[in-house]
N, C-alpha and C positions, 0 to 999 in steps of 0.2 A: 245625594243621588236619589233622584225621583224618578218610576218606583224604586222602594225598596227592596231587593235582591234578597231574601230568605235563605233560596238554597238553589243548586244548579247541579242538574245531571250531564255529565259527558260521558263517554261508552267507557268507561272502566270509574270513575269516581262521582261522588257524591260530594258536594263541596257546599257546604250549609253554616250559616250561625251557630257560632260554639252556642254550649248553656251550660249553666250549672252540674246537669247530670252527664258532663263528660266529663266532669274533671279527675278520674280516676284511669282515662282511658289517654289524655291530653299529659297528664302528670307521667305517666308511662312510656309517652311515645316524646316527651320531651327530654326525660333526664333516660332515655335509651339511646338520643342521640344529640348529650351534650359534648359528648369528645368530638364527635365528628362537626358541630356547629359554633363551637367555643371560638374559635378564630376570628371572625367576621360578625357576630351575634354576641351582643355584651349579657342579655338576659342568659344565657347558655352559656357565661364563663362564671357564674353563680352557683352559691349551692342549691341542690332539690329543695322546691319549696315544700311547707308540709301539706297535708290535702285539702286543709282549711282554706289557705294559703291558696291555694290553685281556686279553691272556689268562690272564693272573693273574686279573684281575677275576672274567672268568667263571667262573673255575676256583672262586671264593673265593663268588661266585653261587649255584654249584652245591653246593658243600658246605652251603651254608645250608640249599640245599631240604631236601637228602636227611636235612640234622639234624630237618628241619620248624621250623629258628628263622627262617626270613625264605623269601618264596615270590617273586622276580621272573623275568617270561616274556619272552620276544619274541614280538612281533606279525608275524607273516606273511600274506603277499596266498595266497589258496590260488589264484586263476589263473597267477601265475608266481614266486614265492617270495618277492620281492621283500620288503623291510623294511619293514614299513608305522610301527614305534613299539615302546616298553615299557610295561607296568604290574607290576602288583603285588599280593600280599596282603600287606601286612604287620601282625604280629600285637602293636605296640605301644601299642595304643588301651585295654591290659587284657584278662585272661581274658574270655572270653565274647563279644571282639571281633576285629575286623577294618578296617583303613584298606587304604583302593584308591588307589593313586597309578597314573598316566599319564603318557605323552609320548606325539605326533605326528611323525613324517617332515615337513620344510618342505613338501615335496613333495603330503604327503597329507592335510592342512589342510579340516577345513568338509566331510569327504565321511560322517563320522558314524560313524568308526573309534572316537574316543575312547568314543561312548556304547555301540558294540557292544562294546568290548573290558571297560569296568565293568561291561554288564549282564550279560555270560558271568560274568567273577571274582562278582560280586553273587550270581547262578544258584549257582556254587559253593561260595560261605562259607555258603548256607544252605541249600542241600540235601544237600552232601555236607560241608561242615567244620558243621553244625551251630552254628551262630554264634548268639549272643541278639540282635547286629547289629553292623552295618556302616556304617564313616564314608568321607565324600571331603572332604579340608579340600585351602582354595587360598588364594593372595593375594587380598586384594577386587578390587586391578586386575587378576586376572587371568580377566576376562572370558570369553573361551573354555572356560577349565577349567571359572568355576560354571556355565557352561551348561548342562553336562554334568550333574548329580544330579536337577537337577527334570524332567528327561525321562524317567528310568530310576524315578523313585517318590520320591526322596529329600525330606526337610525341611530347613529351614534350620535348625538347631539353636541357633547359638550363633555369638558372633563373637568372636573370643578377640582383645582389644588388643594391637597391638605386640609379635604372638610373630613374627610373620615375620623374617627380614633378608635383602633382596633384595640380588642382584650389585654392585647400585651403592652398597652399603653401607645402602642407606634401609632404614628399618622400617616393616611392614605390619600390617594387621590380618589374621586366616586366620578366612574363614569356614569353619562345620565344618557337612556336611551328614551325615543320620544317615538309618536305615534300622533300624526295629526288626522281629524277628524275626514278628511279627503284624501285623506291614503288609505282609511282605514277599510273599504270595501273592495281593493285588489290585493288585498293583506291574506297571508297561512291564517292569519286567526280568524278574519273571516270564515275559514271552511271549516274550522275545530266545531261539531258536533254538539246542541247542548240545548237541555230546555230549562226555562228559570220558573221558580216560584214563590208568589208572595209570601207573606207571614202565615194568612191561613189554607196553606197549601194549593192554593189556584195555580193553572198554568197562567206567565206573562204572555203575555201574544210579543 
């Protein structure tokens, strides 16, 4: 994705490039809601890493961004910092695409983060990464997550059999929600609110 997406304000979050110096804030807000993500989230049916451990991670995060081979953020409350969740751009869906993956805080569940946090990434795979489109795939029981794409403009695409394998070993089906590049300006995420910035803090036009 060219530019590269830094960080992104919408009217309640902060949604920026992990780095090293959160990984005490990232290790906090992850193993506070591994019960609630354990289901559906295999990294989250593991034990707390230790904080070494986490910051290798980001470190390993952050080199991805800065290659442009894998884009994930953390989600910040911009009233007190706090960790609201992660998402993502990642670019294994094929050239010319884009999959948005998400997580919620236990804490911050049903308040409408998930759908502000894909409609900012959404905003930016096609205005500024230029995408032909953009997918959100989930487990079918995982209700909350498909909540999330037919609010923001998405279709239901396709439901691919038994690619899932959930924590407790079972197999799911992943529906695949899609967003083509001529939908995407009569689109809810269209209107979602947001200004983007480079690596060294410029606004993106």
């Amino acid at each position: 994705m060219q530019p590269p997406v830094y960080r992104i304000e919408t009217p309640r979050l902060v949604i920026r490039c992990w780095s090293p110096e959160d990984a005490a804030v990232v290790k906090k807000a992850e193993d506070e809601s591994r019960d609630h993500l354990k289901a559906f989230m295999l990294w989250a049916d593991r034990m707390p890493e230790p904080i070494g451990e986490v910051i290798d991670k980001l470190r390993l995060f952050r080199s991805w961004f800065d290659a442009g081979e894998d884009f994930m953020f953390g989600a910040f409350s911009r009233v007190d910092g706090t960790c609201v969740g992660g998402s993502g751009l990642h670019p294994r869906v094929g050239k010319g695409g884009l999959e948005i993956g998400y997580w919620i805080h236990a804490d911050h569940v049903r308040k409408g983060y998930a759908t502000e946090m894909a409609g900012a990434l959404t905003r930016a795979a096609f205005e500024l990464g230029r995408m032909r489109w953009v997918e959100i795939r989930c487990a079918t029981r995982n209700e909350a997550s498909a909540g999330v794409p037919p609010k923001l403009g998405f279709v239901h695409e396709a439901t691919l059999k038994q690619r899932l394998v959930l924590s407790n070993g079972e197999v799911d089906d992943a529906l695949v929600f899609t967003m083509l590049s001529r939908d995407y300006a009569a689109s809810a995420a269209k209107r979602i609110a947001f200004t983007a910035f480079d690596a060294a803090g410029r606004t993106l036009p």
